[in-house]
MIMI-762709 format. One record per residue (C-alpha): residue number from 1; residue in one letter; x negated, y, z negated. Coordinates in Angstrom, 3 decimals, decimal comma, padded with zeros to 6 digits, always signed. Last residue first. Layout:
N
ATOM:i:aa:xx:yy:zz
ATOM:NUM:a:X:Y:Z .
...
This chain:
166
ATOM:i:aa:xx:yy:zz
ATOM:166:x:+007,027:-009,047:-006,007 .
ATOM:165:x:+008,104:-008,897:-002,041 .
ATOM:164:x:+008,925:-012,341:-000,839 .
ATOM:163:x:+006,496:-014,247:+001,774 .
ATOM:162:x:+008,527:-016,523:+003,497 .
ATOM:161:x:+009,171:-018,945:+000,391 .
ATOM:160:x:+007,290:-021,451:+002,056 .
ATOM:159:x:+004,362:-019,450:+002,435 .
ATOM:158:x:+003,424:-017,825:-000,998 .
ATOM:157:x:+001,257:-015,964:-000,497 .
ATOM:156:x:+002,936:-013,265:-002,369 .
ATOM:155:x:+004,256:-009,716:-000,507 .
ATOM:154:x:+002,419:-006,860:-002,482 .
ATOM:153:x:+003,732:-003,494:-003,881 .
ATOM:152:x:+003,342:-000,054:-003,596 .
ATOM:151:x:-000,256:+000,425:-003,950 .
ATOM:150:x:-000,999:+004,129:-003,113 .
ATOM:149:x:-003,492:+005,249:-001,523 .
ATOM:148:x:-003,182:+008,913:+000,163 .
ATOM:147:x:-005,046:+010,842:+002,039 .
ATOM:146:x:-005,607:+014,404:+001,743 .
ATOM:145:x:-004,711:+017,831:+003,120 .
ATOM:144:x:-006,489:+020,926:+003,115 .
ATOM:143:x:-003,844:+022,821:+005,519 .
ATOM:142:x:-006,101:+023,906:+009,010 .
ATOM:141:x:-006,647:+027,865:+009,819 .
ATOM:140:x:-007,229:+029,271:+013,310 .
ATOM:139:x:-009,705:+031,396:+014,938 .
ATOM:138:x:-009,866:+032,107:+018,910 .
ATOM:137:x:-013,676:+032,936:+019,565 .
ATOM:136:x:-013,014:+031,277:+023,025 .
ATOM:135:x:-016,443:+029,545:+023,231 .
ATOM:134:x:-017,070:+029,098:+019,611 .
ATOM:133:x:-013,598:+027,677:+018,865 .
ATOM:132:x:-013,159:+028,780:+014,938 .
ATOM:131:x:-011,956:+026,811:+012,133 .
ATOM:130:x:-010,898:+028,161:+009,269 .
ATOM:129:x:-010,291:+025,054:+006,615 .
ATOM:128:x:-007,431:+025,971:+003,856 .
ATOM:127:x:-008,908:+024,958:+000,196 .
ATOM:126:x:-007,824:+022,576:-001,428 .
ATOM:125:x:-006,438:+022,996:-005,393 .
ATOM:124:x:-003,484:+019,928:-004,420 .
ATOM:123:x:-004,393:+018,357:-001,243 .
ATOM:122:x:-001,225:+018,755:+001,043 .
ATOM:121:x:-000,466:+014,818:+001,983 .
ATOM:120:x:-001,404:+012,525:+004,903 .
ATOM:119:x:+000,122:+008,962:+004,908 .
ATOM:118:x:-001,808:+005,991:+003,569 .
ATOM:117:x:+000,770:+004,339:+001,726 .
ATOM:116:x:-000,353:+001,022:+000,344 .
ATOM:115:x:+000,879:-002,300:+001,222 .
ATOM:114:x:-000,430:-006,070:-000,164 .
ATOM:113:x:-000,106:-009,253:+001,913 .
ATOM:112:x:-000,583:-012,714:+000,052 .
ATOM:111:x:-001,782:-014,649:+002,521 .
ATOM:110:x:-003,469:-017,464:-000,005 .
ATOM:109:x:-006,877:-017,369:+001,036 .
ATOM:108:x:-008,069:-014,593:+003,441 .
ATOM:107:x:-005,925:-012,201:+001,243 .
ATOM:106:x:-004,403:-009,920:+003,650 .
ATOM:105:x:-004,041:-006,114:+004,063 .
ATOM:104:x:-001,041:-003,757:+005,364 .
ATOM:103:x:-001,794:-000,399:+005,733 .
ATOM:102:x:+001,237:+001,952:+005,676 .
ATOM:101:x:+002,356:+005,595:+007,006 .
ATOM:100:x:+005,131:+006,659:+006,127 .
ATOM:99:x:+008,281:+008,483:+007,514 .
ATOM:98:x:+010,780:+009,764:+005,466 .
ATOM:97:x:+011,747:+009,538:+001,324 .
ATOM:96:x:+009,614:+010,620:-001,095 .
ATOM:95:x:+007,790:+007,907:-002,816 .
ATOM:94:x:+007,972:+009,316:-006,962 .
ATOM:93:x:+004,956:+008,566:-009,039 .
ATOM:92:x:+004,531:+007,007:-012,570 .
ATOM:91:x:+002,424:+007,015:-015,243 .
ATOM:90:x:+002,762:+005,363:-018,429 .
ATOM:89:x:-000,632:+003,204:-018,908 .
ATOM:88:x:-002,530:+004,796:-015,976 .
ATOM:87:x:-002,725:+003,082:-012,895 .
ATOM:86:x:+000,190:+004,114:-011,284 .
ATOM:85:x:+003,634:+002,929:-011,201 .
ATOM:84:x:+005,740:+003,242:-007,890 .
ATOM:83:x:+009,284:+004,835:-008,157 .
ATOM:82:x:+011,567:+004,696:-005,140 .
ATOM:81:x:+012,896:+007,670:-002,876 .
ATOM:80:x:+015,437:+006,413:-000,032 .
ATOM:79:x:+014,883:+005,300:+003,688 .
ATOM:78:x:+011,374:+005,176:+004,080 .
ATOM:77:x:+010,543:+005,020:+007,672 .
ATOM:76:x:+007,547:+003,008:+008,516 .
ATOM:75:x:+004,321:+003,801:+010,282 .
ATOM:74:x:+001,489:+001,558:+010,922 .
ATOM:73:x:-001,376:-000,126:+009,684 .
ATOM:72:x:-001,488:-004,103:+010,262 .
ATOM:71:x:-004,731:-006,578:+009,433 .
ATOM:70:x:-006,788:-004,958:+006,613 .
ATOM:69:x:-008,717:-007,664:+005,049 .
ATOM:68:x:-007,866:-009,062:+001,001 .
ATOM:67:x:-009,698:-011,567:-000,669 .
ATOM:66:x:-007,490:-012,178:-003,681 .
ATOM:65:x:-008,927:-012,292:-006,846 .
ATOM:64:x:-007,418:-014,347:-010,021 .
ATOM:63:x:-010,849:-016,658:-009,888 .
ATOM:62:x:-008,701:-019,889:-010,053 .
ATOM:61:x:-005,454:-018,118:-008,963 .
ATOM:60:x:-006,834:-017,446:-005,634 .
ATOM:59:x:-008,453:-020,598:-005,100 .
ATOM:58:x:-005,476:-022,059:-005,926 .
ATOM:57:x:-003,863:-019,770:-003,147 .
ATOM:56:x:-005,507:-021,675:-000,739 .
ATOM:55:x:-008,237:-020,761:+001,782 .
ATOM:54:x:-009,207:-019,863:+005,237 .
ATOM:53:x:-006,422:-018,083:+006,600 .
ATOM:52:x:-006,857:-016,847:+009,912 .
ATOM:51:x:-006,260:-013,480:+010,188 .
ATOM:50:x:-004,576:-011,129:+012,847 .
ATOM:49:x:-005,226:-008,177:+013,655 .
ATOM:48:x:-003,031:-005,093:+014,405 .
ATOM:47:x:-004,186:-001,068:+013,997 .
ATOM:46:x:-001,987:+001,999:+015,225 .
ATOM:45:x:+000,908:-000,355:+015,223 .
ATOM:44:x:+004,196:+000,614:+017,080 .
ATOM:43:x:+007,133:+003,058:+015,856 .
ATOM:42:x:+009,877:+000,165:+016,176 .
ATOM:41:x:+006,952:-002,840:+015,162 .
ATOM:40:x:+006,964:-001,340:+011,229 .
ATOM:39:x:+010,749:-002,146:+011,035 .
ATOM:38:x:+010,133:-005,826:+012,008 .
ATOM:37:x:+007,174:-006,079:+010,082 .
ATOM:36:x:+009,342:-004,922:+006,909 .
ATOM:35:x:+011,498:-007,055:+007,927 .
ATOM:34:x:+008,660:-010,137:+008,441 .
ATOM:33:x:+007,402:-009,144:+004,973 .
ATOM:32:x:+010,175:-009,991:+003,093 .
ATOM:31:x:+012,290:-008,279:+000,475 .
ATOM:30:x:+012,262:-004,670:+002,263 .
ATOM:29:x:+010,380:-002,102:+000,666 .
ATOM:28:x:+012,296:+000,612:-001,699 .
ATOM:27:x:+011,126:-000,325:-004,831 .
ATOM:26:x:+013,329:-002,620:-006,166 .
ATOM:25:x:+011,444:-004,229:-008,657 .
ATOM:24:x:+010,102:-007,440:-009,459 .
ATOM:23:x:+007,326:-008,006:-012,069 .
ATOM:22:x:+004,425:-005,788:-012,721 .
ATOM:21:x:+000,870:-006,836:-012,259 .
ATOM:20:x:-001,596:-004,167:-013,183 .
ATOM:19:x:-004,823:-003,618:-011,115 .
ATOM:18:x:-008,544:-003,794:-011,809 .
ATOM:17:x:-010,461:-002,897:-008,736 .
ATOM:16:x:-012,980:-004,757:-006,949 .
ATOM:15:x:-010,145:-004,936:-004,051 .
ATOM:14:x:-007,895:-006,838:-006,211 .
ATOM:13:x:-008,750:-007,945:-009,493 .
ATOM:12:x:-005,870:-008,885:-011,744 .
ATOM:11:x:-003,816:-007,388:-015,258 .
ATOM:10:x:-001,125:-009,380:-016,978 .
ATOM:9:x:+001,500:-006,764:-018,865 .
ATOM:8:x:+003,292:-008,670:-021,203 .
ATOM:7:x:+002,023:-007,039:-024,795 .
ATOM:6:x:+002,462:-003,618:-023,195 .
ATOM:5:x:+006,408:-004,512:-022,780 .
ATOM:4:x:+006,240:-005,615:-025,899 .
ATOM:3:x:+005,243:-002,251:-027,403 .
ATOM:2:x:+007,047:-000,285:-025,000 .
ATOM:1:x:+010,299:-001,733:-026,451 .
């Protein structure tokens, strides 16, 4: 079973990096992109552009690359825990659930739209910062925490089915 399921994995480019395709799951994020828009819009954007779509998604499947441009990052509340795979052959990570924090980018061809989590996390071995006010001498000690950037999943380009989550 992991054999042929090895034999069908189909591999792209996005972002300069090489990523694994893997077919429809149900990992948690809504089924089209104007929910999870929607859901974003009740805790308000912290970044919103829009892009003008230059391209077609022929030209994306020609050089299988997508051209992607950040264009929403906000907050969205994670009902449930879902599974996201990583880069590594077998690996696997678990999306608690609460409140996330996602950036949404944009292929400048086709529109596909794909969303990583970006929220803060303790940094595992960090170090705790002291940081110290030099006027008032009061000292105080800051988590190590970390960033996160996870892919967990991508909305297709394409338009006339409204953007479904893949």
């Amino acid at each position: 079973m992991i054999e042929s399921r090895a034999q069908e994995a189909r591999y792209l480019v996005i972002g300069g990096q090489r990523v694994r395709v893997v077919t429809n799951e149900d990992r948690g994020l809504p089924r089209k992109l104007d929910e999870l828009l929607r859901q974003m819009s009740s805790f308000g954007f912290s970044f919103k552009a829009d892009v003008q779509l230059a391209g077609t998604r022929a030209a994306c499947d020609a050089a299988r690359e997508h051209r992607f441009t950040r264009f929403r990052e906000g907050r969205w509340w994670n009902p449930r825990p879902f599974v996201v795979r990583t880069e590594y052959e077998h690996g696997s990570r678990t999306v608690a659930p609460g409140l996330l924090q996602l950036a949404l980018e944009m292929c400048r061809d086709c529109g596909a739209v794909s969303v990583r989590d970006v929220s803060l996390e303790a940094w595992a071995g960090g170090r705790p910062a002291r940081l110290v006010n030099l006027q008032t001498g009061v000292e105080r000690i800051a988590p190590a925490l970390a960033q996160r950037n996870i892919l967990l999943g991508w909305y297709s380009g394409m338009r006339r089915a409204g953007r479904e989550y893949k």
